[in-house]
C-alpha positions in Angstrom: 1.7 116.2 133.5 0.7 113.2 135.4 2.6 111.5 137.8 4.3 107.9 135.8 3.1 104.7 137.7 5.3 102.3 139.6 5.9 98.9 139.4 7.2 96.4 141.6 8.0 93.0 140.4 9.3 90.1 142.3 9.5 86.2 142.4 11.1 83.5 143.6 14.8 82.2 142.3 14.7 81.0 139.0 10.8 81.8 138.2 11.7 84.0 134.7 11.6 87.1 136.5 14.8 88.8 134.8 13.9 87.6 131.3 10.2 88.8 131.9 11.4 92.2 132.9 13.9 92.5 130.1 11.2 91.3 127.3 9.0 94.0 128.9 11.7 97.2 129.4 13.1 96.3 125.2 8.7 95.8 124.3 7.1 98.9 125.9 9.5 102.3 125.7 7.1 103.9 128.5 9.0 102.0 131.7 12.3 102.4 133.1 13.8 100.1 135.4 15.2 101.4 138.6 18.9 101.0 139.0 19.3 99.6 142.6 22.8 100.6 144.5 24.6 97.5 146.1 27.8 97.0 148.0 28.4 93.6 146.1 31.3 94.2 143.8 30.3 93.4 139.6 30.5 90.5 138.1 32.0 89.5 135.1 29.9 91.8 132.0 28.3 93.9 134.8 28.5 97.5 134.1 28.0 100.4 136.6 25.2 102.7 136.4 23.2 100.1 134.2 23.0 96.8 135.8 23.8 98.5 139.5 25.2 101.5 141.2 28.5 100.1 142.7 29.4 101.3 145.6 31.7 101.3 148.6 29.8 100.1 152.1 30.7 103.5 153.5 28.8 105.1 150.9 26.2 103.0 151.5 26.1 103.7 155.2 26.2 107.5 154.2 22.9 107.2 151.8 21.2 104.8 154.3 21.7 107.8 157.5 20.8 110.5 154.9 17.3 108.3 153.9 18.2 108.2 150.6 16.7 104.5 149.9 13.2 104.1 149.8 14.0 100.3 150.4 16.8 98.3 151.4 17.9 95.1 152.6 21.2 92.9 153.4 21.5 90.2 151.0 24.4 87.1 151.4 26.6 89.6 153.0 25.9 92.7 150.7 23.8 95.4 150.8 21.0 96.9 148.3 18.8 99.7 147.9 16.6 101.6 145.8 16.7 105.6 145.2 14.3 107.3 146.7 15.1 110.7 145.6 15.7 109.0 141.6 12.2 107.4 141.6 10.3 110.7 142.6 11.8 112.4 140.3 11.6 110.3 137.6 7.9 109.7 138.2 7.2 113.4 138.2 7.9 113.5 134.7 5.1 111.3 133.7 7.4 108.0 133.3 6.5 104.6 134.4 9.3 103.3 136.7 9.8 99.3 137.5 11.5 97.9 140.7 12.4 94.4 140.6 13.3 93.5 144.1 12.0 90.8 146.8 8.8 90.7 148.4 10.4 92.5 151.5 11.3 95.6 149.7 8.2 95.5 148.0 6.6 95.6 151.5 8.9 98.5 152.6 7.5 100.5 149.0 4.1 99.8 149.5 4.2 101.3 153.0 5.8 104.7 151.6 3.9 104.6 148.2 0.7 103.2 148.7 -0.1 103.2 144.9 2.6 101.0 143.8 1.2 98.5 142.0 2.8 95.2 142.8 3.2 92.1 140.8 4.2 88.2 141.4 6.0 85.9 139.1 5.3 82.2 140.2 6.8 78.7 138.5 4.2 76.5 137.4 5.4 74.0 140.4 8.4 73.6 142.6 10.0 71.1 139.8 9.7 73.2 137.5 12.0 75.9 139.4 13.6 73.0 140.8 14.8 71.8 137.5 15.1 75.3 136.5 17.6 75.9 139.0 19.5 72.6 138.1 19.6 73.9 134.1 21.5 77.3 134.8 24.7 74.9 136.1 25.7 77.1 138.6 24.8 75.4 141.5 25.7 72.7 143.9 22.8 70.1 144.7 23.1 71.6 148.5 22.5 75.4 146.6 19.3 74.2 144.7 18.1 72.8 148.0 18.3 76.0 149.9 17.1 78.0 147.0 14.0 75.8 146.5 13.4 76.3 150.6 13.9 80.2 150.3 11.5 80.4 147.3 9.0 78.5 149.2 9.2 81.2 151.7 9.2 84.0 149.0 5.9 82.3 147.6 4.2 82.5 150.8 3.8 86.0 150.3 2.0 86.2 146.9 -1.0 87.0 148.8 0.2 90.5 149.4 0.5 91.7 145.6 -2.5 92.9 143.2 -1.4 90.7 140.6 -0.1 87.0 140.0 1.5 85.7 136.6 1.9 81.8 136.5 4.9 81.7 134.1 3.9 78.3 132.4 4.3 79.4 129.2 6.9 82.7 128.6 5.2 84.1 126.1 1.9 84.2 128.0 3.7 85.5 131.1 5.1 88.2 128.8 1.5 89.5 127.5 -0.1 88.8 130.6 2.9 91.2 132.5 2.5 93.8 129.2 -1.3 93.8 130.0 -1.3 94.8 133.3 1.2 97.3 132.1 -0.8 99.2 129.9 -4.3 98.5 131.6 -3.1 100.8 134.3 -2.5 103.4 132.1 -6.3 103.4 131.1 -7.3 103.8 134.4 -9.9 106.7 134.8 -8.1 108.5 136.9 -5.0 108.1 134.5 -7.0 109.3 131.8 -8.7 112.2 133.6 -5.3 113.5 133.9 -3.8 112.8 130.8 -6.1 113.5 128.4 -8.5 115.9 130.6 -9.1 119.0 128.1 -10.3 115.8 125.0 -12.8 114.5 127.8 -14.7 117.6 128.4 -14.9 118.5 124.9 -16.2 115.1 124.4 -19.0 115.5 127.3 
């Protein structure tokens, strides 16, 4: 069985990234999003085990000293993390797996799983976020100011991932994030594994 792809998705505050994800996970039955663990406690409609592992900053601290997370960071106060024992096991049986964390724990996968294949959600401009930001209503003007500032720096990085999506038009950004989905699945190498005994009778 071949070993399922993974896929790291990130973007700056308010660029789509969450609705492009969730078009994606309910479009293509082949991915599974990675549940991340966090110290944070839920909000409001948050349920355990499928929006995050909740967990106690002990148990945290515990998983972090065993090497559990194959990222992590400290966010606002909170900590968050990513499974590494989960995602190897869930590749090895053949499943695609999608992280949707920042560009800094997509730098800490790439380093321990160099053939992650990493993708960028921009805005079409800093008003658009800008205003996009302002439309969600959850925000004080000062907020929006620091988000635009940290998304600035979170865009500085795009250079670092194999692909870029402009999401201009949603429904563009979906096909274009589906297509890179699915290309990597026709890969040679892909192939070679998956369907190895049709190629040599074909040959």
């Amino acid at each position: 069985m071949s070993t399922g792809n993974l896929f790291i998705v990130a973007a700056p505050s308010g660029a789509g990234k969450t609705s492009l994800v969730k078009n994606l996970l309910a479009a293509d039955s082949g991915i599974q999003l990675s549940i991340s663990y966090t110290t944070r406690a839920a909000r409001p409609g948050e349920v355990d085990g499928q929006h995050y592992h909740f967990v106690s900053r002990e148990i945290f601290e515990k998983m972090l000293e065993r090497g559990d997370f194959l990222e992590s960071a400290e966010v606002y106060g909170n900590f968050y993390g990513t499974s590494q024992p989960w995602i190897e096991a869930a590749r090895r049986t053949g499943k695609d797996i999608l992280l949707e964390i920042d560009w800094q724990g997509a730098d800490q996968v790439r380093k321990l799983i160099p053939d992650a294949i990493s993708l960028f959600i921009l805005p079409p401009s800093v008003e658009a976020l800008r205003q996009r930001l302002q439309g969600r209503g959850q925000d004080a003007e000062e907020v929006i100011q620091r988000r635009v500032a940290a998304a600035r720096e979170d865009i500085s990085h795009v250079g670092e991932f194999d692909y870029v999506i402009i999401n201009d038009d949603f429904d563009a950004a979906q096909q274009d994030l589906l297509a890179v989905v699915r290309a990597q699945r026709l890969t040679i190498g892909a192939q070679m594994t998956r369907h190895g005994e049709l190629l040599a009778s074909l040959i």
